[in-house]
VEXDREN-2710 file (C-alpha; in Angstrom, 1 decimal):
% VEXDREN-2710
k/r/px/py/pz
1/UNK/-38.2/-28.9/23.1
2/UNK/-34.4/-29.6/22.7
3/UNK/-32.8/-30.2/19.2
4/UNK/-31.2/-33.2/18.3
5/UNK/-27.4/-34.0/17.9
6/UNK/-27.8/-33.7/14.3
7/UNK/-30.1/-30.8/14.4
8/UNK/-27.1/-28.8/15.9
9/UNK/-24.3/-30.3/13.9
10/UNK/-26.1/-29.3/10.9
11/UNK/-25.7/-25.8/12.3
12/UNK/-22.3/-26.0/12.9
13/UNK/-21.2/-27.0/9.6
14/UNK/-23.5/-24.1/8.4
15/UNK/-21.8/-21.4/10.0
16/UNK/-18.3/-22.9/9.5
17/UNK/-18.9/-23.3/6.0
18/UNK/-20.4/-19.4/5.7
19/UNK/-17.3/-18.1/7.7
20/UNK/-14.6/-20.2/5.5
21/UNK/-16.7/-17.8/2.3
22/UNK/-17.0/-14.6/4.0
23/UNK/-13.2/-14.9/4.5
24/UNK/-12.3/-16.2/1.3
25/UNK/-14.3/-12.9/0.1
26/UNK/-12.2/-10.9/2.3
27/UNK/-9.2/-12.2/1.1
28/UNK/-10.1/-11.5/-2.3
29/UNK/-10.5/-8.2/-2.2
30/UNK/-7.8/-7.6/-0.2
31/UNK/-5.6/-9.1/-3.1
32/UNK/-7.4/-7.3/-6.2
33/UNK/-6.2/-4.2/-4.0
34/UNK/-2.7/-5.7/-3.4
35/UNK/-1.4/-7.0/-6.4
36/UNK/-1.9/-4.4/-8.4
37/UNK/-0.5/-1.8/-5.8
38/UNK/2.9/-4.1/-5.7
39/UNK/3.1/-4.5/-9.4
40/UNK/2.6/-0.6/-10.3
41/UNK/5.3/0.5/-7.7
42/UNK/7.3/-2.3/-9.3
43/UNK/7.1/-1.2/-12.9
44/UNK/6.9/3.3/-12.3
45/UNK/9.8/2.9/-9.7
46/UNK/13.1/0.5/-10.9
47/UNK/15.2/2.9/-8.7
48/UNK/13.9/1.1/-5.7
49/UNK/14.9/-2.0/-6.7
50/UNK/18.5/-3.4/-7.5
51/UNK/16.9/-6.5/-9.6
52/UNK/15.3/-5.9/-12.7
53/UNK/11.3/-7.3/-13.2
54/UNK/12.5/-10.2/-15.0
55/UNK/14.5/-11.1/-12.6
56/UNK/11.5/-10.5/-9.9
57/UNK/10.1/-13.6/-9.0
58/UNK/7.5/-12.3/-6.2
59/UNK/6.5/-10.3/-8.8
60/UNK/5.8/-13.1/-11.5
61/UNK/3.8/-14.4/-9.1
62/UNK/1.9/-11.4/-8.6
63/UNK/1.4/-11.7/-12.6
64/UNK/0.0/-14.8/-12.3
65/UNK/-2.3/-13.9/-9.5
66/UNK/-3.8/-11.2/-11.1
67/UNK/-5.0/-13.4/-13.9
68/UNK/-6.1/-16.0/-11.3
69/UNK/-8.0/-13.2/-10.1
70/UNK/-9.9/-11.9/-13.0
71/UNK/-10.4/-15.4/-13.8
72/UNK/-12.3/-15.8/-9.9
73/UNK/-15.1/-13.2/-10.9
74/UNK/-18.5/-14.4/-11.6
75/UNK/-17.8/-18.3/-10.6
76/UNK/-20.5/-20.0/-7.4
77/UNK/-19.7/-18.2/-4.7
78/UNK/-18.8/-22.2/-3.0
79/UNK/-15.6/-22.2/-5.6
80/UNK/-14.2/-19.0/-4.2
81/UNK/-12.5/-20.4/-1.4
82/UNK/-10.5/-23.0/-2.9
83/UNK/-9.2/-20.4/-6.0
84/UNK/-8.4/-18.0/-3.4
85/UNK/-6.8/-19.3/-0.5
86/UNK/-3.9/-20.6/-3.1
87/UNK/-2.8/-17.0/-3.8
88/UNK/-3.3/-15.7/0.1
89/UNK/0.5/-16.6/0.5
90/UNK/1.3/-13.5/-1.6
91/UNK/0.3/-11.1/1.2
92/UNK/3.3/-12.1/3.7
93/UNK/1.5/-13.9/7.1
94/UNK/2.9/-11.2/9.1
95/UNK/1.5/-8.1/7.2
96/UNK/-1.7/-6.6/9.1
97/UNK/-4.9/-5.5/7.5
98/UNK/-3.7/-1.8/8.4
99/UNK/0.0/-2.5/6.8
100/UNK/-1.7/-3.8/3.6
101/UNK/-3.9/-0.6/3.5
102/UNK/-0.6/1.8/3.8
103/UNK/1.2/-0.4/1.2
104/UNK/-1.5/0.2/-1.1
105/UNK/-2.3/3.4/-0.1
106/UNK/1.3/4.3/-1.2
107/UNK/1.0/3.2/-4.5
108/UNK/-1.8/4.5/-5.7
109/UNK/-0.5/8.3/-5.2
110/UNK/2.4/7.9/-8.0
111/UNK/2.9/11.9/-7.9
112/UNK/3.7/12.1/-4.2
113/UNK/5.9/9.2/-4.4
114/UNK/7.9/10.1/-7.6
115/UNK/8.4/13.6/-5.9
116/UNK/9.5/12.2/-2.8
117/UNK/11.7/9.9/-4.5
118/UNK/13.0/12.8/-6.5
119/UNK/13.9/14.9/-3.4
120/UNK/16.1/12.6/-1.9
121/UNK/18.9/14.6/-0.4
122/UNK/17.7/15.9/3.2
123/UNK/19.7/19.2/3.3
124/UNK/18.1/20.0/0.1
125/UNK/14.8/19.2/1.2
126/UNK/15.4/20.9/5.1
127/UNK/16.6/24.2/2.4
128/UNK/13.0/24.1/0.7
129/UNK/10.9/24.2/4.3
130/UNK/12.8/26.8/4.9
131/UNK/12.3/28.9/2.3
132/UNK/8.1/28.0/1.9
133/UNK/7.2/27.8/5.2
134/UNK/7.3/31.8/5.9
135/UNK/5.7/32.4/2.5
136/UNK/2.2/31.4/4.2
137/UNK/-0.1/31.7/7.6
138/UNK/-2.6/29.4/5.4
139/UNK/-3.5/26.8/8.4
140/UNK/-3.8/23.7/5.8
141/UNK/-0.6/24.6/3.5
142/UNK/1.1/24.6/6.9
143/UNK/-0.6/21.4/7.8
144/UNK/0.3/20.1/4.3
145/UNK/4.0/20.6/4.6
146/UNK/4.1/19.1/7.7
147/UNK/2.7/16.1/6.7
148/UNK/4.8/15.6/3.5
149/UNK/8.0/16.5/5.9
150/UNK/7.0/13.5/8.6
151/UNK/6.2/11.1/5.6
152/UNK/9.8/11.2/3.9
153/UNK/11.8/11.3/7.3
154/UNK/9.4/8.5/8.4
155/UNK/10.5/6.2/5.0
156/UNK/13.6/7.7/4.5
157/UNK/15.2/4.6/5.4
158/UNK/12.9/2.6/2.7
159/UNK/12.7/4.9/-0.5
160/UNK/16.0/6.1/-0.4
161/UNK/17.8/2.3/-0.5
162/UNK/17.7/-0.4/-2.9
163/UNK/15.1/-3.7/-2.6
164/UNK/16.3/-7.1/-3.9
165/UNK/12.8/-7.3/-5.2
166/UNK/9.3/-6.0/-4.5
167/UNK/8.5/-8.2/-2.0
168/UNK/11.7/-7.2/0.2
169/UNK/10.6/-3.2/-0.6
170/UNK/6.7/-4.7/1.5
171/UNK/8.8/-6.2/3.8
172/UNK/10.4/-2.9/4.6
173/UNK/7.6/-1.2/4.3
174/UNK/5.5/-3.0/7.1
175/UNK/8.6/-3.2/9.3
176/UNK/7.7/0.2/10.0
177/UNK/5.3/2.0/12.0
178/UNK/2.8/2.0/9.1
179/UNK/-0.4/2.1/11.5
180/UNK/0.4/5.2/13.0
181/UNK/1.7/6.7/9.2
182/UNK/-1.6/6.0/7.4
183/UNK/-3.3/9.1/8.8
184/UNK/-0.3/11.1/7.6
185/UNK/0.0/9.4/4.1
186/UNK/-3.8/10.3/3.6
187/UNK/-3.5/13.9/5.0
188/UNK/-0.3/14.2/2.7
189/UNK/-1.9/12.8/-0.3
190/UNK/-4.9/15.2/-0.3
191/UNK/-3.1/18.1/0.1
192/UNK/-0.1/17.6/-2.1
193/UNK/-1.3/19.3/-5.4
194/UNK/-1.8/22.1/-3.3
195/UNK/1.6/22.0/-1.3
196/UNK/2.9/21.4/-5.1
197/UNK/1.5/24.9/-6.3
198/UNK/3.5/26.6/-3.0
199/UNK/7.0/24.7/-3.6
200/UNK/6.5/25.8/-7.2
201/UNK/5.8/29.4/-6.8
202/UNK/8.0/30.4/-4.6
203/UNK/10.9/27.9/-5.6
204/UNK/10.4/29.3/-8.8
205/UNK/10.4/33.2/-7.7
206/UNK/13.3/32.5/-5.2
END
């Protein structure tokens, strides 16, 4: 038997209605993984920036969505939308799903970014390769190296300049290739206490 008009419309406003909350759910948890990433490189990193955080107002507004946020947990799942969609203008429109994961993939390895940070000049960094890479045949120190080496030449350009504020450091960020550097962030991240331990030793016994 066919369905009436109504029957149908019904269903329509169903599924529209259960999309517009799957994706405010989305959206949320892509911000409680943003706005904290932002706001930690922010705070452990001034040398990045050439304002200070009071000064910041993306960041202020990453404040103030962080305790909209904590604020959104436990309410009726039909309230979500309308808290959340409100603070979705903090992830720029233009930022992919893959250039928010590499954003916040960045900040939440503080040690590989303070050290690459640290090791800013490029003839000083080419000088250590040089020296480690012959002091081991071990397949996944090699592999570790490598990846560290491609990740700093690959944001050289964006840790080793000054951001008016945090959200014109994202902005540089996702201007790069940061879909094709997410495989090497992880690989570099998981082998860097262990690529640590070989600079150390042999910059140490050198």
């Amino acid at each position: 038997m066919l369905r009436n008009f109504s029957e149908c419309a019904s269903d329509t406003d169903w599924t529209a209605t259960a999309l517009t909350r799957i994706e405010a759910v989305w959206l949320l948890e892509q911000l409680k993984s943003w706005v904290p990433a932002v706001c930690r490189v922010r705070s452990e990193f001034p040398c990045l920036f050439s304002s200070t955080e009071a000064t910041d107002t993306y960041l202020a507004q990453l404040h103030e969505a962080a305790a909209a946020i904590a604020g959104i947990d436990g309410i009726p799942l039909a309230e979500v939308s309308g808290r959340v969609r409100p603070l979705g203008r903090l992830i720029p429109p233009q930022v992919t799903s893959g250039q928010a994961s590499f954003v916040v993939g960045l900040a939440s390895h503080s040690g590989l970014l303070n050290w690459l940070l640290k090791n800013r000049s490029t003839s000083d960094f080419n000088r250590l390769l040089k020296l480690v890479r012959p002091c081991t045949d071990d397949a996944r120190l090699l592999a570790a190296i490598a990846s560290i080496a491609e990740l700093r030449a690959s944001l050289a350009s964006v840790l080793y300049d000054e951001h008016e504020s945090s959200l014109h450091f994202v902005q540089a960020l996702c201007d790069l290739d940061t879909d094709s550097l997410l495989p090497t962030l992880q690989a570099a991240q998981a082998t860097f206490e262990a690529a640590m331990d070989l600079f150390e030793r042999h910059t140490q016994s050198a």
